[in-house]
N, C-alpha and C positions, 0 to 999 in steps of 0.2 A: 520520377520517384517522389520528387516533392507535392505532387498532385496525389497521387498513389496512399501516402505516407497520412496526409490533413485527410483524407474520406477514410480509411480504413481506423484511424487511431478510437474516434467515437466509439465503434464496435469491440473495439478490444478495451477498452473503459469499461464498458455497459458488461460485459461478458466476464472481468476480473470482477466486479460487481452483485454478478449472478452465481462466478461460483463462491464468494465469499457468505452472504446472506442464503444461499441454501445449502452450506457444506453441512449445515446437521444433518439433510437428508440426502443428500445425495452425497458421492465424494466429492472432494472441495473441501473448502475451508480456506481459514485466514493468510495460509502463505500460499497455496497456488492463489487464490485471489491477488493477492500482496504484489506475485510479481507480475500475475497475468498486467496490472493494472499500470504496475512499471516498465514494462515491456511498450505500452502504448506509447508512455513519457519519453522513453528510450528512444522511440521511433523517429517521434517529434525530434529532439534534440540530436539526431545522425542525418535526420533529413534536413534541416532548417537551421540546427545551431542553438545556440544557449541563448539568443536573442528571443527566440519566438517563447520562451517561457520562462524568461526574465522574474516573473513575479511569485512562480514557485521556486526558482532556483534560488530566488533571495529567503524564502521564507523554507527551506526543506529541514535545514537546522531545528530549526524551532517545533517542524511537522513532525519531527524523527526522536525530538526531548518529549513533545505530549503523547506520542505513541507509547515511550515507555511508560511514563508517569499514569497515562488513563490505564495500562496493564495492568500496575500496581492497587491502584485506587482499586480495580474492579476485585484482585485479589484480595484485598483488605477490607472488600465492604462483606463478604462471604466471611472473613475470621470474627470483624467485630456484631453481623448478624448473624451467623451460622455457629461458629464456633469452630472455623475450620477455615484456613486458605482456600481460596477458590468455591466455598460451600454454595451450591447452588441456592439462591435466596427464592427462589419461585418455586416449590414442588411441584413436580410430573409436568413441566413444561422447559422448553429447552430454550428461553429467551437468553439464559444467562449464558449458554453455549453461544448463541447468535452475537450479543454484547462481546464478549472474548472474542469473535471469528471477526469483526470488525475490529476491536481493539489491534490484532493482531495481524492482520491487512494492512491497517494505518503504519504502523513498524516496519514490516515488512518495504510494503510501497516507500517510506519514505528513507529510508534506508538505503535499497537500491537504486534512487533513481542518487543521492547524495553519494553514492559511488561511482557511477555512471558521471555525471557530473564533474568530480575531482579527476578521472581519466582524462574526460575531455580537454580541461582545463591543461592537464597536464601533456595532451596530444597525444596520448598512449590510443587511441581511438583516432587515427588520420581522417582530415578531414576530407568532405567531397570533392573541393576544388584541386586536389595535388592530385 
């Protein structure tokens, strides 16, 4: 599993990745991205423990404050250039959609794995050796 777990996790990275960055055209978007991307972290940390990602679980807090706050920002630069929450700032192009669909992946992802994380911690998620 622990072999299984380190080769498969990359592709489901790369693939929450994929449907985040093309959810304007295809379906997707920023929360199946979000979890697709936390599902991989998940993996990692059921198979190996909260050891082998140590350096995201210290910083997830922090991931999961900038995800809301760049939210905010991106809906605030649309009011004070558009004159509208959310106003898309580029016409007849969908970057601002794309910007959002990452903003909102980051939230997402960091969110869930800081959920994920707090079970474990609290063993609500048994571990592999019992």
């Amino acid at each position: 599993m622990r072999t299984a777990g380190r080769a498969i996790t990359p592709f489901i990275l790369l693939y929450g990745a994929y449907v985040t960055l093309f959810g304007v055209l295809s379906p997707g978007g920023g929360f199946p991205g979000g979890i697709i991307m936390a599902s991989g972290v998940i993996l990692i940390l059921v198979t190996h423990g909260s050891d082998e990602i140590k350096a995201l679980v210290e910083n997830i807090e922090w991931l999961d404050t900038f995800g809301a706050l760049a939210f905010l920002v991106v809906g605030l630069t649309g009011l004070f250039i558009g004159g509208a929450y959310f106003t898309n700032i580029w016409p007849r192009s969908p970057a601002m959609l794309v910007i959002l669909d990452v903003v909102v992946a980051l939230k997402v992802f960091a969110g869930t794995v800081a959920l994920f994380v707090y079970f474990f911690k609290l063993e609500v998620i048994p571990s592999s050796t019992e």
